[in-house]
C-alpha positions as CSV (number, residue, x, y, z in Angstrom):
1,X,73.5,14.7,-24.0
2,X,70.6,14.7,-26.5
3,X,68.0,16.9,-25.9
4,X,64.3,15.6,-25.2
5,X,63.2,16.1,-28.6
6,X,65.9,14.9,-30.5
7,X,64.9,11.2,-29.3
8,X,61.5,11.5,-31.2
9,X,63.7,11.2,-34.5
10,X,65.8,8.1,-33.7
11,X,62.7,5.6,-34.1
12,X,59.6,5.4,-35.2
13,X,58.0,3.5,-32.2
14,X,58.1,0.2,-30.0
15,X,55.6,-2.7,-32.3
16,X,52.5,-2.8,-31.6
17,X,52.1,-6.0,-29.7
18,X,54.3,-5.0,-27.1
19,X,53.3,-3.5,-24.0
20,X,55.4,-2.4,-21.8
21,X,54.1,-2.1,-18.3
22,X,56.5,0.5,-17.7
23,X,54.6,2.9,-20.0
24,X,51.7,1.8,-18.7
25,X,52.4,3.4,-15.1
26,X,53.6,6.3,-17.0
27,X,50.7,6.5,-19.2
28,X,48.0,6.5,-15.6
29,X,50.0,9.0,-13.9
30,X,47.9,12.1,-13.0
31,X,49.0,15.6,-11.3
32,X,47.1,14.2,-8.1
33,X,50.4,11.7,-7.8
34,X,53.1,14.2,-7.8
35,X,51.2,16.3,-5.6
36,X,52.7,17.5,-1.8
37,X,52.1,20.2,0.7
38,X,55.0,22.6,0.6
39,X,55.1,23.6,4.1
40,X,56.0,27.1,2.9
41,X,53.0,30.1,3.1
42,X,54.2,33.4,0.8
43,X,51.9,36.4,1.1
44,X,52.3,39.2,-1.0
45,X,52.2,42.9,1.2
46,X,52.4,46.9,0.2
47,X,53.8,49.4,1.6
48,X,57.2,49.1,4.1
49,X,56.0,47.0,7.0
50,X,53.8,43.9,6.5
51,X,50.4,44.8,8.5
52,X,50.5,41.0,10.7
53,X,46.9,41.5,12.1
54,X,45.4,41.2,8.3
55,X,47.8,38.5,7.4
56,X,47.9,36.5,10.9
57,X,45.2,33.9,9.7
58,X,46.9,33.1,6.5
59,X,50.1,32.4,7.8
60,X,48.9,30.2,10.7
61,X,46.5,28.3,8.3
62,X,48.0,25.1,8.9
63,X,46.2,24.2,5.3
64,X,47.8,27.4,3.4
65,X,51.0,26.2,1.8
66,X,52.3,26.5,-1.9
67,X,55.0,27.0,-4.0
68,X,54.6,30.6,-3.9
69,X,57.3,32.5,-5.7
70,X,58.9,29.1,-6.5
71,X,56.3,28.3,-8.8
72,X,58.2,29.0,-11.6
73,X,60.3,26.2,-11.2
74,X,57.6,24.0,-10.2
75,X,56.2,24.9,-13.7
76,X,59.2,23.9,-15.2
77,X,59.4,20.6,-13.6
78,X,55.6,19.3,-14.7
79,X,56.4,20.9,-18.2
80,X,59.6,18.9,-18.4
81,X,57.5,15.3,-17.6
82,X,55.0,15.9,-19.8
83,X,57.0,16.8,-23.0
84,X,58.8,13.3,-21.7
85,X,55.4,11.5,-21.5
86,X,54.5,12.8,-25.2
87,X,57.4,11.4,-26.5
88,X,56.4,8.0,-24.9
89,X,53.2,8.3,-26.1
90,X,54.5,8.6,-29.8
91,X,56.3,5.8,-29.4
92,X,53.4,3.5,-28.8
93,X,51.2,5.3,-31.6
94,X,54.1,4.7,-34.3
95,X,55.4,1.9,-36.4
96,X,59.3,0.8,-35.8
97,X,61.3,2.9,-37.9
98,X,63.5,0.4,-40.0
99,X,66.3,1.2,-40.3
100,X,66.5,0.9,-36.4
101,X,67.2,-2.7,-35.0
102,X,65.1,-4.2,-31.7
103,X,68.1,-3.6,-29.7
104,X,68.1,-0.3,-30.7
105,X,64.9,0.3,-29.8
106,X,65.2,-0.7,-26.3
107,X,68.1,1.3,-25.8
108,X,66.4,4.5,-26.6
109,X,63.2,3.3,-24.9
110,X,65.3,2.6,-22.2
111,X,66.8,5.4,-21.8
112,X,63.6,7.1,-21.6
113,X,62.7,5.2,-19.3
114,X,64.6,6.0,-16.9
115,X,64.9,9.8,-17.3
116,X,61.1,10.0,-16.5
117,X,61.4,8.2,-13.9
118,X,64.1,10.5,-12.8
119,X,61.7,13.7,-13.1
120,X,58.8,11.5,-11.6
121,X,61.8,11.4,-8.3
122,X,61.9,15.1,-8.9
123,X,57.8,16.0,-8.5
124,X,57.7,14.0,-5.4
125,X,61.1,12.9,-3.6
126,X,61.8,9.7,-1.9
127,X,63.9,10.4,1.0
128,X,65.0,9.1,4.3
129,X,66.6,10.6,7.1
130,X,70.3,9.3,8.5
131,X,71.9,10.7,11.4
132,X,75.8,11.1,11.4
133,X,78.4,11.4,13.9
134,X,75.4,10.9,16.1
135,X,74.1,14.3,16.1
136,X,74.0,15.7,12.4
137,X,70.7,14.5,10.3
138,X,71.4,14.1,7.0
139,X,68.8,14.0,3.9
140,X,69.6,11.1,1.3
141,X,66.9,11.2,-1.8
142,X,66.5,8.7,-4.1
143,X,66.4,8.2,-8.2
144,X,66.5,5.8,-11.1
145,X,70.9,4.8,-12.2
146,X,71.4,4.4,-15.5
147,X,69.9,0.4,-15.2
148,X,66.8,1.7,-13.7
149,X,67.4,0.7,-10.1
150,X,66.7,3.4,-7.7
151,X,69.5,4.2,-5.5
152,X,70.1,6.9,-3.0
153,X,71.5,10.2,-5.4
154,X,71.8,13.3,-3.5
155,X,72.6,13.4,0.4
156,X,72.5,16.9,2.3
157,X,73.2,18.1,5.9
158,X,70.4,19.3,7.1
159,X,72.0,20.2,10.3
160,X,72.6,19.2,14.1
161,X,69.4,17.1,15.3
162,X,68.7,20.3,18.2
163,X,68.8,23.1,15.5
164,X,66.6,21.8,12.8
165,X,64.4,24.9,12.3
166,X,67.3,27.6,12.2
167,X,69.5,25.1,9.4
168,X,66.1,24.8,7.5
169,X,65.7,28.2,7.5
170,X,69.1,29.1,5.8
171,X,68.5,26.6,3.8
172,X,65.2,27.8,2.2
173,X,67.0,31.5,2.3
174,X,69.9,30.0,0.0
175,X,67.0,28.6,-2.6
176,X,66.0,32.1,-2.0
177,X,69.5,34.3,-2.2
178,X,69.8,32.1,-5.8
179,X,66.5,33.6,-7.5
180,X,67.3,37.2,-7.5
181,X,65.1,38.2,-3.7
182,X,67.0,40.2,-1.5
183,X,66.7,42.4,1.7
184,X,65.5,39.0,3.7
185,X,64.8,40.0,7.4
186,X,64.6,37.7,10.3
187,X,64.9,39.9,13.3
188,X,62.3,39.8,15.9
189,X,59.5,39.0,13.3
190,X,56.6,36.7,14.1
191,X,57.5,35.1,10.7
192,X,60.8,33.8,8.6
193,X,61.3,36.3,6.3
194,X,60.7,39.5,4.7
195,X,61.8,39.2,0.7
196,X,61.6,41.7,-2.1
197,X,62.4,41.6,-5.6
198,X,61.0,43.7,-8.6
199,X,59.6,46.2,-5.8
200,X,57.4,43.5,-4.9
201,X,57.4,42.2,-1.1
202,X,56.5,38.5,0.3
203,X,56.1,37.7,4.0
204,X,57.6,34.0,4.1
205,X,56.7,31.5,6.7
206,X,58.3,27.9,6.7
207,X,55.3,25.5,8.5
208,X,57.5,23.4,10.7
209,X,55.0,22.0,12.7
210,X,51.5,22.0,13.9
211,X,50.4,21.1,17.5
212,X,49.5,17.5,17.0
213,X,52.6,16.8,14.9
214,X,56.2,17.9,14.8
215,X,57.9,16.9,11.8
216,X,59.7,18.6,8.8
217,X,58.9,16.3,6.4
218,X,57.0,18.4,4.0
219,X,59.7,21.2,4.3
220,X,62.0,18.5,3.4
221,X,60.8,17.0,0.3
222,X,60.5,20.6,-0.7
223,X,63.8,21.0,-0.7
224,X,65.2,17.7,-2.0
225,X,62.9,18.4,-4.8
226,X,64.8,21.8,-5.7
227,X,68.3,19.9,-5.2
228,X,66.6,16.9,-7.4
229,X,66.0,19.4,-10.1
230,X,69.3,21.0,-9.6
231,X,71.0,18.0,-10.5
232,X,68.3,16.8,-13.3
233,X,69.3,19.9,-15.4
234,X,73.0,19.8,-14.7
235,X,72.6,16.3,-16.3
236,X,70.4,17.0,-19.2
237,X,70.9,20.6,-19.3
238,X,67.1,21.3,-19.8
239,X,67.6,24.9,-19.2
């Protein structure tokens, strides 16, 4: 697989007269459209045992949710589009390169194309929930095959449809468990977990719900979005 910048050298550009409307939606995407709460609160304590009175109102905060210690990843991800966009972008500000045909052109175009619509699918995951056997939901999420048609790409048990909040809890402690933290906690706690890593110590709280609404939708695009990403670099090996 060629890596992003490589693509840059095969042509010199699309001609000027055509616009594709393709680019265009690329081109008028902001941050504001890849945007979604989190559903995850981390906050940062000293000492051996988290002091819950001074943190009590930012964990319940119903508004307080972020990517937290996974921010690094996040980073990666919008650092990955936008080197994609640029490479768009000097497509349209360039002349055809000649000795590449129009049908080479397209392909390449193409076949960017698609891959930022791919990490567009891994900012903000389309998903939908499918039960199987009747009392396991399952988590399909969505991106662009190699002809551009989006089609379900990733499906993952979230767990049996009465035990939601304990299987999304190992889940999140997996994503975790795989970025070094260790020495996670669960027992009587008014909170998910207690993580450490670097001698620095996070209290963790998943937001599954608030009064008027009981859903676990934000939890869950969270997720797909890691297992998106997962997959994005095992395809393009980004990283």
């Amino acid at each position: 697989m060629k890596r992003l910048e490589d693509f840059a050298s095969l042509i010199g550009g699309i001609p000027d007269k055509i616009i594709n409307p393709e680019l265009e939606k690329i081109r008028a995407i902001t941050s504001k459209d890849y945007e979604f709460k989190t559903g995850i609160t981390f906050v940062e304590f000293f000492g051996d045992v988290p002091e819950f009175e001074s943190i009590r109102k930012i964990i319940y905060n119903p508004n307080n949710y972020g990517w937290g210690e996974l921010q690094e990843i996040r980073n990666e991800m919008i650092l990955e589009f936008e080197r994609l966009r640029d490479v768009l972008f000097q497509f349209e500000k360039s002349k055809i390169n000649k000795a590449s045909s129009p049908m080479e052109v397209n392909y390449v175009l193409r076949g960017l194309i698609i891959r930022c619509s791919r990490i567009l699918s891994v900012l903000k995951p389309r998903y939908h929930l499918a039960t199987s056997g009747g009392k396991y939901i399952m988590a399909v999420g969505f991106w662009s095959n190699e002809f551009g048609v989006e089609v379900p790409s990733i499906t993952k048990n979230i767990g049996l449809k009465n035990q939601i909040e304990h299987q999304m809890e190992s889940l999140f402690e997996k994503v975790l468990l795989a970025r070094g933290y260790n020495s996670i906690l669960r027992q009587n706690l008014p909170f998910d977990y207690l993580i450490e890593k670097n001698d620095r110590k996070w209290v963790v709280d998943l937001k599954f719900a608030t009064k008027k609404n009981r859903n676990y939708g934000d939890l869950i695009m969270t997720f797909m979005s890691l297992e998106l990403w997962r997959k994005y670099n095992s395809l393009y090996k980004i990283l």
